[in-house]
N, C-alpha and C positions, 0 to 999 in steps of 0.2 A: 920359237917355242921356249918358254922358262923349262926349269930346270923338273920344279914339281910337274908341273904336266909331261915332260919325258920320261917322269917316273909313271905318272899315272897311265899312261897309253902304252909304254914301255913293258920288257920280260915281266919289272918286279910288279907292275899292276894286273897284269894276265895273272901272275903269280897266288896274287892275295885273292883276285877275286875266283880262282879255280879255289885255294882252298877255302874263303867263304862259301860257295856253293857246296861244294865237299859238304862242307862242317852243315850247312841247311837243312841238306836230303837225308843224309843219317838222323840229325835230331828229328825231323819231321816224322821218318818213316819208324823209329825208337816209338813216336808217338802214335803210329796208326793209322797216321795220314801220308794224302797222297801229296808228294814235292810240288812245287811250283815248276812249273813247264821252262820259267827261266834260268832257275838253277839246275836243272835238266838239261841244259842245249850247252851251260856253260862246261859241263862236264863230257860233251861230245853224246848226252843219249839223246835220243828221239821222244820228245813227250807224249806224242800219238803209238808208240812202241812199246812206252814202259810200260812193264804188270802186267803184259804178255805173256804166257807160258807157250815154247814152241815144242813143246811136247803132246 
């Protein structure tokens, strides 16, 4: 395994891509719209869940 792909499958790749998704869902949903169901699962939600109220 190089060096870069330890980094990219490694903590610091989980790292960026949690906060890429992060950074996705806020600007998307800022805009109105519904997140992509992958940066959704990237952040542990359920994309069949989300925009649920269980009230």
């Amino acid at each position: 395994m190089s060096f870069r792909q330890s980094i990219r499958d490694g903590f610091l790749g989980r790292a960026f891509a949690m906060i890429g998704a992060a950074n996705a869902v806020t600007a998307t949903l800022e805009s109105g719209r519904r997140p992509r169901a992958r940066d959704l699962r990237e952040l542990g939600i359920d994309p069949s869940m989300f925009g649920r109220n269980s009230h």
